[in-house]
NUNU-738041 format. One record per residue (C-alpha): y, z, x. Coordinates in steps of 0.02 Angstrom, whole numbers, plus 50000, padded with zeros to 5 digits. Layout:
# NUNU-738041
VEXMI  north     up   east
VEXMI      Y      Z      X
...
# end
This chain:
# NUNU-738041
VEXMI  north     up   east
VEXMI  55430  44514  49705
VEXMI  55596  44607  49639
VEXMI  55678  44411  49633
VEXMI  55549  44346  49532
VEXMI  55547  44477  49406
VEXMI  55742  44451  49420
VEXMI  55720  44313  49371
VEXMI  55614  44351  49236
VEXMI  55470  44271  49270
VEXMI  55333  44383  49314
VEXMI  55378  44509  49165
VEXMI  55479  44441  49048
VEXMI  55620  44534  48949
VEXMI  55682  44479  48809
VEXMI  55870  44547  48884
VEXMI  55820  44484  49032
VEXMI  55833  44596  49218
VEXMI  55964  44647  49291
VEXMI  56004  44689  49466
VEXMI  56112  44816  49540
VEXMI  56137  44866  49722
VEXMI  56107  45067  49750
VEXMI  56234  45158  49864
VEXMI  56161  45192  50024
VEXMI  56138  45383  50056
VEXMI  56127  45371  50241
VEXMI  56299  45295  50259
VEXMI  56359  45436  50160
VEXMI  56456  45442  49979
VEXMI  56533  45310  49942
VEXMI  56683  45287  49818
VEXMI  56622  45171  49658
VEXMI  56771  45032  49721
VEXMI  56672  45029  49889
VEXMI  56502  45014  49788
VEXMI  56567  44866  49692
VEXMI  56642  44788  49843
VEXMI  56462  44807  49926
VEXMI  56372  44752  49789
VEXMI  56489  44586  49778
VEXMI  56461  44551  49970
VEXMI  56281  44593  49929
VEXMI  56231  44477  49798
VEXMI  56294  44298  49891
VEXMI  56171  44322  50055
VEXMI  55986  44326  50080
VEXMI  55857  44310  49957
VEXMI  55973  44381  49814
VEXMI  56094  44209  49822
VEXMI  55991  44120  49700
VEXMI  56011  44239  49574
VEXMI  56117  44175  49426
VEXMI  56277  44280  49439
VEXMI  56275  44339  49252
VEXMI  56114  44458  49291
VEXMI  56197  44530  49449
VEXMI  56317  44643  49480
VEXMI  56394  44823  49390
VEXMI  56534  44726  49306
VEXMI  56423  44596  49233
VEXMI  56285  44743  49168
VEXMI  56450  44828  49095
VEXMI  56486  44663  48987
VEXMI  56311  44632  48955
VEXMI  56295  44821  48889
VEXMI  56455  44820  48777
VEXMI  56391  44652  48693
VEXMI  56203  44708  48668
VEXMI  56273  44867  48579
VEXMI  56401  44791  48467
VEXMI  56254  44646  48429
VEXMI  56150  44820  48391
VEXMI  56310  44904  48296
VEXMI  56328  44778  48194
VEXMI  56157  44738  48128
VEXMI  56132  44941  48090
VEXMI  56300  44971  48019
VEXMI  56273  44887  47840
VEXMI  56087  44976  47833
VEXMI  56192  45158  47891
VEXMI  56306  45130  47755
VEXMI  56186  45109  47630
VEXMI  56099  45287  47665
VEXMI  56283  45354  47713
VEXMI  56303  45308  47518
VEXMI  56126  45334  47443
VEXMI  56143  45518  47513
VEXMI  56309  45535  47442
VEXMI  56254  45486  47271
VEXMI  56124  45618  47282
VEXMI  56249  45730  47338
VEXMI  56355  45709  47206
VEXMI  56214  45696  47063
VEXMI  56162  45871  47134
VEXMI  56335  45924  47142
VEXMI  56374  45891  46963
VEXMI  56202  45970  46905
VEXMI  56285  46128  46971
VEXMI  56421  46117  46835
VEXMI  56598  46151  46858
VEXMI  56656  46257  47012
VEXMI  56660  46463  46991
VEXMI  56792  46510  47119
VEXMI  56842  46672  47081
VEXMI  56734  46836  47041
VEXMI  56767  46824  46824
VEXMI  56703  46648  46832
VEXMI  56565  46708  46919
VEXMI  56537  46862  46806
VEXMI  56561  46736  46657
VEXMI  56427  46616  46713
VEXMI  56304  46754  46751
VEXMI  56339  46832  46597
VEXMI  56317  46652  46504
VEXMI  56140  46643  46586
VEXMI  56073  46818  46568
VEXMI  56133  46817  46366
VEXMI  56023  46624  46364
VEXMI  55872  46702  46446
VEXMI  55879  46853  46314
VEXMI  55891  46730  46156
VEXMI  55749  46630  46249
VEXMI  55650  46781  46265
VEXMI  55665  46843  46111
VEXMI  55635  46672  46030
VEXMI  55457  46680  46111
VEXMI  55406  46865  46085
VEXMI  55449  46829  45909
VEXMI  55348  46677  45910
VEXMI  55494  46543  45825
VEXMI  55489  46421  45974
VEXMI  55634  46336  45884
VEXMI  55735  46313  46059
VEXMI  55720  46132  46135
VEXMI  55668  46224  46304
VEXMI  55496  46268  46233
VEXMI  55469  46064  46216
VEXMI  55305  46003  46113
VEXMI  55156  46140  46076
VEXMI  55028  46009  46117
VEXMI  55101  45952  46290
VEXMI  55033  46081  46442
VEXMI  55212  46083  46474
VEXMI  55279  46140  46312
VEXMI  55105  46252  46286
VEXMI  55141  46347  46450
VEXMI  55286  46401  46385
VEXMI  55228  46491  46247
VEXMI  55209  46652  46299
VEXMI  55119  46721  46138
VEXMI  54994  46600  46121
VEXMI  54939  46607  46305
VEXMI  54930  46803  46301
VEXMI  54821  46798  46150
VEXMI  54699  46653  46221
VEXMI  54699  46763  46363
VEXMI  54662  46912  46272
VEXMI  54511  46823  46164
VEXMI  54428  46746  46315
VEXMI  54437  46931  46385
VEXMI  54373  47004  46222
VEXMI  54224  46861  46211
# end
């Protein structure tokens, strides 16, 4: 049974089987160059000498290994560099949204500063009802109409009142 699915014909692989000879526990531990001269003394007697020598043996599995995984390397490796640089774009596009780098603690204090005085001409642009700022968008969008703050409180206020 373990020839023929050797060699491949009761279950067939598209890699094909491959047969290796364990180390036998009851003659105690063996050193791997004792194992491989086993296994080569193995392979040429009994049932196991019509095996094809390329799907027998440690050395051969070792060769067939290397070339399966560089045939699998290099099919993946163009698709890995595309999303190696797809995420780097993304990385950089986020990157720049951040704006230029504040290292030390005034350009931090600057930038803060920067945003807290922009949210307090924003705010007072909408309590006063102007809406003149490009953040505010189109009235009749739900975007842009969200944003006004007046106009929702006071549809709020007559849909309480009704």
């Amino acid at each position: 049974m373990f020839v023929s699915l050797a060699k491949n014909l009761e279950v067939e692989f598209l890699l094909w089987w491959h047969v290796l000879k364990n180390m036998d526990m009851e003659k105690g531990q063996w050193t791997l160059e004792q194992r491989d001269v086993n296994e080569a003394n193995f392979f040429p007697q009994g049932i196991w000498k019509d095996l094809s020598i390329s799907i027998a043996g440690i050395e051969i599995l070792r060769m067939r290994l290397s070339k399966v995984l560089l045939s699998l390397i290099a099919t993946e490796l163009p698709n890995l560099i595309r999303k190696i640089k797809k995420k780097f774009g993304q990385c950089r596009f986020w990157l720049r949204r951040l704006g230029e780098p504040r290292i030390t603690i005034d350009e931090q204090r600057s930038y803060l500063l920067n945003i807290s005085q922009s949210l307090q001409e924003l705010m007072k642009v909408a309590t006063d009802r102007t809406y003149n700022d490009l953040f505010f968008g189109d009235a009749r969008s739900s975007n842009g109409y969200h944003k006004r703050i007046r106009a929702i409180v006071q549809n709020f206020n007559e849909e309480f009142a009704d």
